[in-house]
C-alpha positions as CSV (number, residue, x, y, z in Angstrom):
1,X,25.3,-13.7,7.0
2,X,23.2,-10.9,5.4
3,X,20.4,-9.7,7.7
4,X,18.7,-6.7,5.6
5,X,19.8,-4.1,2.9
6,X,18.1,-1.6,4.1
7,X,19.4,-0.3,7.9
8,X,17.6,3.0,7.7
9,X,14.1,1.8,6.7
10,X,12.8,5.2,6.9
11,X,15.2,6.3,3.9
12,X,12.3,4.7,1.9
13,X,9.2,5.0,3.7
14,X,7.3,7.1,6.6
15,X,4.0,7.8,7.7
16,X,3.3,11.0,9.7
17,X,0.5,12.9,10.9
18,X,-0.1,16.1,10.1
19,X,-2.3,19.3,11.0
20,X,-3.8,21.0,8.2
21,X,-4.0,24.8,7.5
22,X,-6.2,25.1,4.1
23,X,-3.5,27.3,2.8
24,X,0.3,26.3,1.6
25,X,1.3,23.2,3.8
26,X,4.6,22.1,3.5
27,X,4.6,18.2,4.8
28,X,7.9,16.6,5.8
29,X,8.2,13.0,5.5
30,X,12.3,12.4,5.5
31,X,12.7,11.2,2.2
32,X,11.4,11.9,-1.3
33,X,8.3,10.4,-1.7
34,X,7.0,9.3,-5.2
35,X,3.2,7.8,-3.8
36,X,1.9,9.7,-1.1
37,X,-1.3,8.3,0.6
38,X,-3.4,10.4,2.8
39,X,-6.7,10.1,4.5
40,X,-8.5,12.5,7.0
41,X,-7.7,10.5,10.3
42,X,-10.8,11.9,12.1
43,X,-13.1,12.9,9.4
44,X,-16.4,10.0,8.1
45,X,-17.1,10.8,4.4
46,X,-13.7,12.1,3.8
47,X,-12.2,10.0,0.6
48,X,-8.6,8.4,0.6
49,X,-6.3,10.2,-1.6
50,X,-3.4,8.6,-3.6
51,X,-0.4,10.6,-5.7
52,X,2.5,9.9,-7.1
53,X,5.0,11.3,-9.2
54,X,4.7,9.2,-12.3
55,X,1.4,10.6,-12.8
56,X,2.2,14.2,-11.3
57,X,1.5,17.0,-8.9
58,X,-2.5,17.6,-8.4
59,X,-3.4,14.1,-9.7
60,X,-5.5,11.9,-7.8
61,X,-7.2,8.5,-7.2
62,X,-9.5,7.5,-4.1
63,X,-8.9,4.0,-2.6
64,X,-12.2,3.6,-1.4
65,X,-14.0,4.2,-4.9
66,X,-14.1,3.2,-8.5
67,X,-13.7,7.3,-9.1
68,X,-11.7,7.7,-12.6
69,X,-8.4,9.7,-11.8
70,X,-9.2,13.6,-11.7
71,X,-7.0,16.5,-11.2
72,X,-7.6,19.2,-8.7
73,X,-5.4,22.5,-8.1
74,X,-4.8,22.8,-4.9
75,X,-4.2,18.8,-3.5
76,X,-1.1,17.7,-3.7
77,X,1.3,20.1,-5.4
78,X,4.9,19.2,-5.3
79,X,6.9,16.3,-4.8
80,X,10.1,17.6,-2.3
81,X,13.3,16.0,-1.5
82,X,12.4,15.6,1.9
83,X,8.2,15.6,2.0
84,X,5.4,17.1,-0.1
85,X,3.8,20.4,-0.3
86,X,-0.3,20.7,0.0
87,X,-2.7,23.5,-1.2
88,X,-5.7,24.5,0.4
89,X,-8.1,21.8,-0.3
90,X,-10.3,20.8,2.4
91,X,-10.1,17.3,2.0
92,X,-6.6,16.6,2.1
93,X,-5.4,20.2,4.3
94,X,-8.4,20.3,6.4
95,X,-8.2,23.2,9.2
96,X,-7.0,21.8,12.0
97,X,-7.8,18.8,10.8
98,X,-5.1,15.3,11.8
99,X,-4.4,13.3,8.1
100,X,-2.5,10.3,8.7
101,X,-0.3,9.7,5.8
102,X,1.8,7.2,4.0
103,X,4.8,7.7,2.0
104,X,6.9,5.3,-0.4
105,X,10.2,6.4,-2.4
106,X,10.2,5.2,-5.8
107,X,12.9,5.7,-8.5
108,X,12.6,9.6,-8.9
109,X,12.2,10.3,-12.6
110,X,10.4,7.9,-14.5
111,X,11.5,6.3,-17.3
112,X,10.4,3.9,-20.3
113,X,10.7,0.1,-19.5
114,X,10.2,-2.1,-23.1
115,X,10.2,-5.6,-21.2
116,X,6.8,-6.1,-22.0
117,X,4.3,-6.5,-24.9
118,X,3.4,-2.5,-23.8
119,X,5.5,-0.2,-22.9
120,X,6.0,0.9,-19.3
121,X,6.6,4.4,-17.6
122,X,8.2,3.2,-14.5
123,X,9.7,4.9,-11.5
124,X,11.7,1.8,-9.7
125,X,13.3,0.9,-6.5
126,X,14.9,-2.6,-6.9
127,X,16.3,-1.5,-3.4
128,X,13.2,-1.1,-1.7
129,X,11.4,-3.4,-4.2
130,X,8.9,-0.5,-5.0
131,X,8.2,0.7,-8.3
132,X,5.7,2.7,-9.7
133,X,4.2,1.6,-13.4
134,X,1.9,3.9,-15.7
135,X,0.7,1.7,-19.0
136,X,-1.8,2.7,-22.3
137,X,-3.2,-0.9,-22.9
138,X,-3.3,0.3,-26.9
139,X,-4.6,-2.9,-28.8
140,X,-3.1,-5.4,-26.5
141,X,-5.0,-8.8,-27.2
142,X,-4.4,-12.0,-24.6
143,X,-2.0,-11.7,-22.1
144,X,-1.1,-8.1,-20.8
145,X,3.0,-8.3,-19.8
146,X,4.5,-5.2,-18.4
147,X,7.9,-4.3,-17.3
148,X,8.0,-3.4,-13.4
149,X,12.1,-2.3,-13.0
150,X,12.2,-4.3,-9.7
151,X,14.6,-7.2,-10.7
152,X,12.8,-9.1,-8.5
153,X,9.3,-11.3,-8.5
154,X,6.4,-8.8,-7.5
155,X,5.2,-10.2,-4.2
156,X,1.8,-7.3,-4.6
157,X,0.4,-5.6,-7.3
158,X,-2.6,-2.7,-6.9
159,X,-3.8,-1.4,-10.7
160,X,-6.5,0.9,-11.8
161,X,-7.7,2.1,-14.8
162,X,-7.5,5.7,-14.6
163,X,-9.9,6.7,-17.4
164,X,-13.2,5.3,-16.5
165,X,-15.3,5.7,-13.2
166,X,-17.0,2.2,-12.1
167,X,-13.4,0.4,-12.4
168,X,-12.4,-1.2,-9.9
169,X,-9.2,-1.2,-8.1
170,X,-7.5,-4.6,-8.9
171,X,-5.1,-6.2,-6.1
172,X,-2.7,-9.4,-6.7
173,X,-1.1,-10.8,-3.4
174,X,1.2,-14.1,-3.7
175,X,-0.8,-15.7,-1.1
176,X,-3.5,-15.8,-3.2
177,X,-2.0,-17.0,-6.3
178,X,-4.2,-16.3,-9.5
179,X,-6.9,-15.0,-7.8
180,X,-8.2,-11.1,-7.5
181,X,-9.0,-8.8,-4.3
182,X,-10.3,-5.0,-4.8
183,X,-9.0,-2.7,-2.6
184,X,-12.4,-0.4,-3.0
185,X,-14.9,-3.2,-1.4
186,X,-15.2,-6.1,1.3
187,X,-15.2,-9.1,-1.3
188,X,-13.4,-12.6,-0.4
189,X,-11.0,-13.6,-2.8
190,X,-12.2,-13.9,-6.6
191,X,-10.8,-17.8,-8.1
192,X,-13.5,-18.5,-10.7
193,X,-10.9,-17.4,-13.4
194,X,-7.2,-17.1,-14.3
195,X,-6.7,-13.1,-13.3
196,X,-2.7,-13.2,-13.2
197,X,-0.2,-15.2,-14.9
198,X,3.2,-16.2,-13.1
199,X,5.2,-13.0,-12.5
200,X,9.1,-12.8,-13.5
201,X,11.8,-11.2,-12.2
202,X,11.4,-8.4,-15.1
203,X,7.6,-8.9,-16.2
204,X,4.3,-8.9,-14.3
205,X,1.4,-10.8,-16.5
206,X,-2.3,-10.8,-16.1
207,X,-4.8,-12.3,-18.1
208,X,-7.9,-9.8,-19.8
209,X,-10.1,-9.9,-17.5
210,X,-7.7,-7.4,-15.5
211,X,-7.5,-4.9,-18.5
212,X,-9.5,-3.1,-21.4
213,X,-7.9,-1.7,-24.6
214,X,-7.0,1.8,-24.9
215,X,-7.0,2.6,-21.6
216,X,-4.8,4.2,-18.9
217,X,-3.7,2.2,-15.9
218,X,-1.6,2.9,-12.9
219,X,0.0,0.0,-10.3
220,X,1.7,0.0,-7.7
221,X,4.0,-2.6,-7.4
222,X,6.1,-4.4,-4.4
223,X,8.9,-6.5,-4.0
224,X,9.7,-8.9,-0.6
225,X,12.8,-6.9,0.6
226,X,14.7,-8.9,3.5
227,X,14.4,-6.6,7.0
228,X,12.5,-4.8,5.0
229,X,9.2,-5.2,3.5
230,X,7.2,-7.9,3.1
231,X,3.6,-10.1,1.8
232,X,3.1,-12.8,3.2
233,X,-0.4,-14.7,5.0
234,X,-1.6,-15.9,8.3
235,X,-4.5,-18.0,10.4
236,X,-6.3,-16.6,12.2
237,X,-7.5,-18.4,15.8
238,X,-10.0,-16.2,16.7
239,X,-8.1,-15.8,20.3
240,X,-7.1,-12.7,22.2
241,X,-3.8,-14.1,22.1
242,X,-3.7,-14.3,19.1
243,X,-1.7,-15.2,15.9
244,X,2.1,-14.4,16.0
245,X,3.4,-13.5,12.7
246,X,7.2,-13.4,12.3
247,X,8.4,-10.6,9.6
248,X,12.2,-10.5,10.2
249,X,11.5,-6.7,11.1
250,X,9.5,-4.5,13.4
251,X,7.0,-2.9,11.2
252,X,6.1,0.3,10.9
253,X,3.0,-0.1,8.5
254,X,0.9,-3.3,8.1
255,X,-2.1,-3.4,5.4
256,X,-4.2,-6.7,5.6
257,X,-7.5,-8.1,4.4
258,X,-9.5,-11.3,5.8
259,X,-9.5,-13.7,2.5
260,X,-12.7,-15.3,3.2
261,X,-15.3,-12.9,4.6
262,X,-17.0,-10.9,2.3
263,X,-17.8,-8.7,4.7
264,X,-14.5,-7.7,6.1
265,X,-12.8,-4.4,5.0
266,X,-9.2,-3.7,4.3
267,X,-6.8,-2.4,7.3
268,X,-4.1,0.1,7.5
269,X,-2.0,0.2,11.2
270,X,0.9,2.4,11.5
271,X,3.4,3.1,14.3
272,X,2.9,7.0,14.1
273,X,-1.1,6.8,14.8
274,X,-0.2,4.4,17.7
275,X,2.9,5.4,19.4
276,X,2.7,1.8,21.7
277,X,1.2,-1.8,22.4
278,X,-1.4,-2.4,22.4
279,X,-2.3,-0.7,18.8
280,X,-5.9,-0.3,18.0
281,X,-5.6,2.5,15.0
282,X,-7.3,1.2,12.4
283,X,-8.4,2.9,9.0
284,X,-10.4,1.3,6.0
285,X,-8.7,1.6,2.3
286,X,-12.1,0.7,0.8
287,X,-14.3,2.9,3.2
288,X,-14.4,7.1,4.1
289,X,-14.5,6.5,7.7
290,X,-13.0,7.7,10.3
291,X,-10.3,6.7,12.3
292,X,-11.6,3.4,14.5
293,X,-10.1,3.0,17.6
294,X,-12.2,-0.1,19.0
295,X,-10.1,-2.2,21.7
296,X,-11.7,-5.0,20.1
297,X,-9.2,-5.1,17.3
298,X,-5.8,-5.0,19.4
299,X,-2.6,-5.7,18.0
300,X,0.9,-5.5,19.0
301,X,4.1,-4.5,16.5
302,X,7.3,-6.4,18.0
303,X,11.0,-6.2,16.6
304,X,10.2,-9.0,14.6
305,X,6.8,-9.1,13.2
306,X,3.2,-8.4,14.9
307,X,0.7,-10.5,17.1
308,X,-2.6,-10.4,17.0
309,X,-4.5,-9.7,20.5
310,X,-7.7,-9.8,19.7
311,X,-10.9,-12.7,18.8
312,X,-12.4,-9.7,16.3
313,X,-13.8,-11.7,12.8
314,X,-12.2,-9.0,10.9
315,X,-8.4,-9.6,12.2
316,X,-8.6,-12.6,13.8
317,X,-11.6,-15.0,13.0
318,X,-10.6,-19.0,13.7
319,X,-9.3,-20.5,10.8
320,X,-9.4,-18.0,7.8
321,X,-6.4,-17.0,5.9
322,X,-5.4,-13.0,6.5
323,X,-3.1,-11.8,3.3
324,X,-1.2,-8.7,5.0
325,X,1.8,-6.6,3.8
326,X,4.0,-4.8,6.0
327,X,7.1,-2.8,6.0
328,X,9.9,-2.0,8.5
329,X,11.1,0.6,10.6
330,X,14.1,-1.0,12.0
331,X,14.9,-4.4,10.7
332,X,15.4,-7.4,14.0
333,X,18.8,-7.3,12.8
334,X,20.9,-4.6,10.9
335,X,23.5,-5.5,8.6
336,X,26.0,-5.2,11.0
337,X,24.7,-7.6,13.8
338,X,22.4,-5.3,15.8
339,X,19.4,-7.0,16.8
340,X,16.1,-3.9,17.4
341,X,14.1,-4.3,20.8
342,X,10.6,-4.1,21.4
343,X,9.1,-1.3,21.8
């Protein structure tokens, strides 16, 4: 029986924390990242910044704003084999300054994928199911197909339009089917309309109301990986004990989003901010604040998925669906019939 893939998870993704210098920072992660994510841990009114290589060096987007894509000197200025190199921006190399950060290996070098009715620039990890996609809508009428190199059915999808500020950032998530989430705000799920079509194992399809013509796009797309990564949904019970969610994996990153409350921002944990149980680390995609590190919102990470330890509305509230992708950093069982441990 095949447990995972993927034994080393960290051969694919990390997060650190860093200290920043405002002069040359060289940032190693342990593998060569392709989207690097990085927010000022401590720092209100500091934006989220988001890289990759398909775009390049000193290109950036904010997660928690419908800012068009700009390009700034001295951000993020190479892509290493082991990590990333900073300049001496403030906002992302701060003085002294803790940045959590997130880090996903692509495919390297991107390349041109003609699956779809547009052509692709796509950096892929069927591995990993990871794969980074850049797209010109051109005249594209109906539905919008592009190629996404994962071999595999997207299990989450995050596209923005780079050109224009006001845009929003546009999330599919399998538990929500044809619906639509924006990473930048609070909102509930969106069903009045068809947003996405079904998916294949070469194309992912939206309808237009995810696009406009002529336009630049970037999206990030995943891939459920077995031991790995994973999307999935839960219900909450509004308990301290709360809901178990079994992942196959002990994660190292978990990203989710309350479905129903249209008040309830986006969450980022990681196993770097909070070295042990009970984690209460949390950071907002769609928001510039700080760091919150409110008992109310406890959670464990186990060797096979995470539990909820907390009756908080935003991560636990009775009876509303939670969407939530994680990723590994061991799997419960390696290839070769190790099972992990708690930590």
């Amino acid at each position: 029986m095949a447990y995972t893939v993927i034994d080393n998870p960290g051969e694919y993704f990390n997060s650190t924390v860093y200290n920043g210098n405002e002069s040359t920072n060289v940032i190693t992660t342990g593998l060569a990242n392709d989207f690097v994510w990085v927010k000022a841990k401590d720092s209100a009114g500091v934006n989220h910044y988001l890289f990759d290589s398909v775009r390049g060096v000193q290109k950036n987007l904010h997660s928690n704003t419908t800012d068009a894509e700009v390009t700034e000197a001295n951000t993020l200025t190479a892509f290493n084999s082991d990590g990333f190199t900073l300049g001496s921006d403030s906002y992302v190399n701060g003085s002294g300054q803790p940045h959590a950060n997130w880090n996903w290996r692509a495919g390297g070098s991107a390349s041109t994928n003609t699956n779809g009715n547009v052509d692709t620039t796509v950096s892929a990890n069927p591995t990993a199911g990871f794969s980074i996609i850049s797209a010109n809508t051109g005249s594209t009428t109906g539905e919008l197909t592009l190629g996404h190199g994962l071999n595999a059915v997207p299990s989450m999808f995050i596209w923005k339009n780079r050109d224009d500020a006001g845009q929003n950032w546009q999330v599919y998530h399998k538990s929500t089917g044809t619906g639509l989430m924006r990473l930048n705000d609070t909102g509930a799920v969106n069903t009045d309309v068809t947003f996405w079509n079904t998916h294949t194992t070469t194309l992912f399809k939206m309808t237009t109301h995810m696009y406009a013509q002529n336009k630049n796009f970037i999206g990030y797309c995943f891939a459920d990986v077995k031991g790995y990564q994973k999307s999935g949904s839960f219900i909450g019970n509004g308990n301290v004990s709360g809901s178990y969610t079994h992942l196959g994996f002990s994660p190292a990153f978990l990203f989710l989003k309350n479905t129903a409350d249209s008040g309830a921002s986006w969450q980022l944990f990681d196993n770097k901010r909070n070295t042990y149980n009970q984690m209460n680390g949390r950071l907002f995609p769609n928001l510039s604040n700080a760091e919150n590190t409110d008992a109310n919102n406890n959670i464990d990470f186990l060797s096979n998925g995470f539990k909820m330890r907390t009756s908080n509305g935003d991560t636990n509230s009775n009876g509303v669906t939670f969407i939530y992708y994680a990723v590994a950093s061991s799997p419960f069982v390696t290839s070769t019939g190790i099972t992990a441990t708690a930590r």
